[in-house]
N, C-alpha and C positions, 0 to 999 in steps of 0.2 A: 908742757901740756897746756899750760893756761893760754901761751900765744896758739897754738897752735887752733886750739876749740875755743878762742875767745872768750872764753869766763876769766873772773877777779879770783875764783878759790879753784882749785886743783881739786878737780874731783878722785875718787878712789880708781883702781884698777877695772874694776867692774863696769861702771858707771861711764869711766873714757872710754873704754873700748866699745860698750856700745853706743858713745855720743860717736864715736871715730868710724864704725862703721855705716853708722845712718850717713855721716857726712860724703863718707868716698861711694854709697849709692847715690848721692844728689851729684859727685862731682864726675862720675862714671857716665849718668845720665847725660850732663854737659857734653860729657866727651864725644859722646854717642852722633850727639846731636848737633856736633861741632858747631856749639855755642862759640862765638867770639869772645867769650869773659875766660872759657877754660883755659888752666896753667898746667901744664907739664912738670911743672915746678913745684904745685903746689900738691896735686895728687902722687905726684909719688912722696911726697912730704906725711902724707896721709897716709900709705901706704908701709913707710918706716916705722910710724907712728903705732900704728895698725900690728906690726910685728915688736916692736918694743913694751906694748902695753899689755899684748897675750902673752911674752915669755914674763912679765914682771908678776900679772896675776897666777899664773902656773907657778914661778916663784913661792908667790906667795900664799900658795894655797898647798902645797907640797906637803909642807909639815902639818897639815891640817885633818888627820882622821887615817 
């Protein structure tokens, strides 16, 4: 998660998923707008990331109430 949102600390479940989706709206916009910077590679990276970090937060909120 740290490569992926470029931070030094690993944020919580909460906290990546909505740094993860602010980013794949900025990289959806590129897309849109067939930016020459946008990756294929890296939005659906984001994407993975995006479905990885809601099944860990539901995870981990399951046993919670």
């Amino acid at each position: 998660m740290r490569r992926i949102l470029k931070v030094s600390d690993a944020p919580g479940h909460a906290r990546a998923l909505s740094a993860l989706i602010l980013l794949e709206s900025e990289i959806e916009a590129a897309r849109q707008a067939r930016h020459g910077a946008y990756s294929y590679a890296r939005h659906v990276e984001i994407l993975i990331a995006i479905l990885a970090e809601s099944r860990l937060l539901r995870l981990s909120t399951e046993g919670c109430g």
